[in-house]
N, C-alpha and C positions, 0 to 999 in steps of 0.2 A: 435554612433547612435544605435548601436546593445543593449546596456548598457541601453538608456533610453527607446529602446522598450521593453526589460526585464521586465522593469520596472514598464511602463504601462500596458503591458500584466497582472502582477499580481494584481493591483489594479483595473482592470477590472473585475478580478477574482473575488474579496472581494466583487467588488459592487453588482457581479451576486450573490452571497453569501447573501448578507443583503437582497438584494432585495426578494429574495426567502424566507427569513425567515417571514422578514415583512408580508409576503402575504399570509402566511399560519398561522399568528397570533402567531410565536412562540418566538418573543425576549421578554420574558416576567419572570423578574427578582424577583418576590414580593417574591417568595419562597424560595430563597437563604439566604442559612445561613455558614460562619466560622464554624469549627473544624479541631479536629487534623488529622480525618481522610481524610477530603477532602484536607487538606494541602501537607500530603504525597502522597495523588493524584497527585496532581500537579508537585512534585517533578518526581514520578516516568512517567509522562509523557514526560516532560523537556526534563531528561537524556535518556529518550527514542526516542525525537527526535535530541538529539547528535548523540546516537548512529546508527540511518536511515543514518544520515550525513554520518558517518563513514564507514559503508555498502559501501555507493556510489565512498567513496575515497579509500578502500580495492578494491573497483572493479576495476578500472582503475589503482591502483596499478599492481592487476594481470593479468593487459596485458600492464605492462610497461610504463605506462604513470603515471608519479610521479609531484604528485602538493602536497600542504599542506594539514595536517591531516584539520587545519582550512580552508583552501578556500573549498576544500573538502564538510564542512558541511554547508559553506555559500553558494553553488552554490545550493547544495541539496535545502535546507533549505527556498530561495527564490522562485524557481518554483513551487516547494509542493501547494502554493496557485492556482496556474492554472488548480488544479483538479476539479476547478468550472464551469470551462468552458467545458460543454456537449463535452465530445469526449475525454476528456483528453490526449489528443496527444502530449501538449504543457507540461505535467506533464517529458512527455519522452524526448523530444526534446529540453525543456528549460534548464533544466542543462548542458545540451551536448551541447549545444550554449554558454554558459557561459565561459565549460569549456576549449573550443576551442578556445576562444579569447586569452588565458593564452598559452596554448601548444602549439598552430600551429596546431591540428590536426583535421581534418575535422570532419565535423558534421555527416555526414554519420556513420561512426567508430564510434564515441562516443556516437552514440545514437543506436548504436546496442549491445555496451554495457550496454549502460543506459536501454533498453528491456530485458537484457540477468538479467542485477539486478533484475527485477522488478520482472519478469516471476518467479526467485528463490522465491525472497520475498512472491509471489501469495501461492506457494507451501510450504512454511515452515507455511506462518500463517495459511492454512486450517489444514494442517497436525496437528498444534498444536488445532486446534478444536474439532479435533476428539474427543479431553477429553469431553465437555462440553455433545457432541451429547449423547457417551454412557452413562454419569450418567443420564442425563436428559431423554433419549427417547428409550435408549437401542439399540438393534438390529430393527431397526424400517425403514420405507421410507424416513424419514428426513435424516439418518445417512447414507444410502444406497446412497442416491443423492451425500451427501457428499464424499463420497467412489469414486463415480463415476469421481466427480469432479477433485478431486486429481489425479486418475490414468488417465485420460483424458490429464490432463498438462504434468503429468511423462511423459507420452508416446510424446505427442507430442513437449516436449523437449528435452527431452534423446533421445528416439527414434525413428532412421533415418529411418523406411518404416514409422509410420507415420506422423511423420517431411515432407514426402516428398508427401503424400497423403492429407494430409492438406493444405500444400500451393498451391497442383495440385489443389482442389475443389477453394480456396479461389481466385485463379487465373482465375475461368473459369467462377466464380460469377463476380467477379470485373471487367476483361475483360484486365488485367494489372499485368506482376510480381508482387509482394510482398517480403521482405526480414523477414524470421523469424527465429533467431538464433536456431541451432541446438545445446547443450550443452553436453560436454561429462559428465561421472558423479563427477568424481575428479574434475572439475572445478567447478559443481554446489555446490559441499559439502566446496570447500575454501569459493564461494561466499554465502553461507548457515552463516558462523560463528556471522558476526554481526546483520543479521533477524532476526537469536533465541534470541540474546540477546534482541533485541528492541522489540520485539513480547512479550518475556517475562515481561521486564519492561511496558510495557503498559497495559498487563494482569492486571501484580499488579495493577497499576493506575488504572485500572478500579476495580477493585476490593474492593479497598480504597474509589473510588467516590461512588461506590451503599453502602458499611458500612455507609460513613456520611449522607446515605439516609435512610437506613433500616438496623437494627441489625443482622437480617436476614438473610443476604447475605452472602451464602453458596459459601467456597473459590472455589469451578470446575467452578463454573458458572462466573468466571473470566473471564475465555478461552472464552466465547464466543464473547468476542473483537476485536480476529485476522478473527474470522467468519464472521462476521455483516462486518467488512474493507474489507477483500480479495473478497465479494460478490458484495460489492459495489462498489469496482475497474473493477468488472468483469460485471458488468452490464455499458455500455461503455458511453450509451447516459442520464444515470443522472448527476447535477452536481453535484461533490464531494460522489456521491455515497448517497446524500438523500435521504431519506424515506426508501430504504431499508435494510440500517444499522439500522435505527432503529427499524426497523420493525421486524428484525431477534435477533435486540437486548431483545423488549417488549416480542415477545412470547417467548424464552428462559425463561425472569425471569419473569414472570405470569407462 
């Protein structure tokens, strides 16, 4: 039962997805052209989303809970669609239901580890932004935001005053506990290892997509891929993080 609500859940995703596209007039393919550039796009996105996979199954390795490097990236890999659905809750909690069915092990646990991933993830691909901010804008209020943002998550994942001042406010808002992993920093830097890689492969991918658009395309301005993602993960109530991925994407390269 759980299997085919999975299921459903992410094809609900997709249709929020088309639907949304439709409606703002943007499936519209006349411009599309092959080359070699955009072909190595696609490549370096691919093995970038193996390697997300892999993220999720190093993470649950490092707290003892050992499934296949392969289901691993199947569990990943299938929920990722749910990021369509406003709130992306189900982005967090759908692989941790997946991977529960397999281990025995409650959904609770696995989906605090599935936060404690994500939360890394948020932090290595801003950190890796900072490239794009300095070339492009310098020492500026865009880069300063950026600054802000990053040390905002350190703190409130590293650390424990205010780890513990955040969930005081977020508790007193809600009217309801909340659970938000505290992360030592040796646990954050193992779960760090395969972010930077997929952060980076998908840099390149995007880097490869704007060459088969424009000759132009100046290799920093890569980085600004993990930027446009990690903003659009963080803004909670778009789905999949639209319009403002791309929105951070156009003024970068304009």
């Amino acid at each position: 039962m759980k299997k085919y609500l999975s299921s459903s859940i992410v094809f609900i995703s997709i249709a929020f997805l088309l639907y949304y596209l439709w409606s703002k007039k943007l499936l519209d393919f006349s411009v599309f052209k092959w080359n070699w550039a955009l072909l190595l796009s696609f490549l370096f996105l691919f093995v970038g989303f193996l390697s997300s996979g892999l993220s999720w199954w190093y993470a649950l390795k490092a707290h003892q809970i050992h499934i296949s490097s392969i289901y691993g990236i199947k569990t990943h890999g299938l929920p990722i669609f749910t990021k369509y659905i406003p709130g992306k809750v189900m982005t967090i909690l759908g692989r941790a239901s997946q991977v529960s069915d397999k281990t025995k092990t409650s959904v609770g646990t696995l989906s605090f580890i599935s936060l404690k991933e994500q939360l890394v993830y948020l932090i290595v691909g801003l950190s890796i932004s900072f490239v794009p901010s300095i070339f492009t804008y310098g020492l500026s209020w865009i880069t300063l935001f950026l600054v802000l943002t990053i040390l905002g998550l350190v703190l409130i994942v590293f650390n424990r005053t205010a780890h513990k001042v955040l969930i005081y406010l977020i508790t007193k808002i809600k009217k309801k506990p909340i659970d938000l992993p505290l992360i030592s920093i040796s646990n954050g830097l193992k779960l760090s290892y395969f972010n930077i890689l997929t952060w980076l492969l998908w840099s390149f991918g995007f880097y490869f997509f704007g060459l088969s658009v424009s000759e132009q395309m100046l290799w920093h301005r890569a980085f600004v891929f993990p930027l446009g993602v990690t903003y659009g993960v963080l803004a909670i109530l778009m789905p999949g993080g639209i319009g403002v991925r791309e929105s951070i994407f156009t003024g970068y390269l304009t």
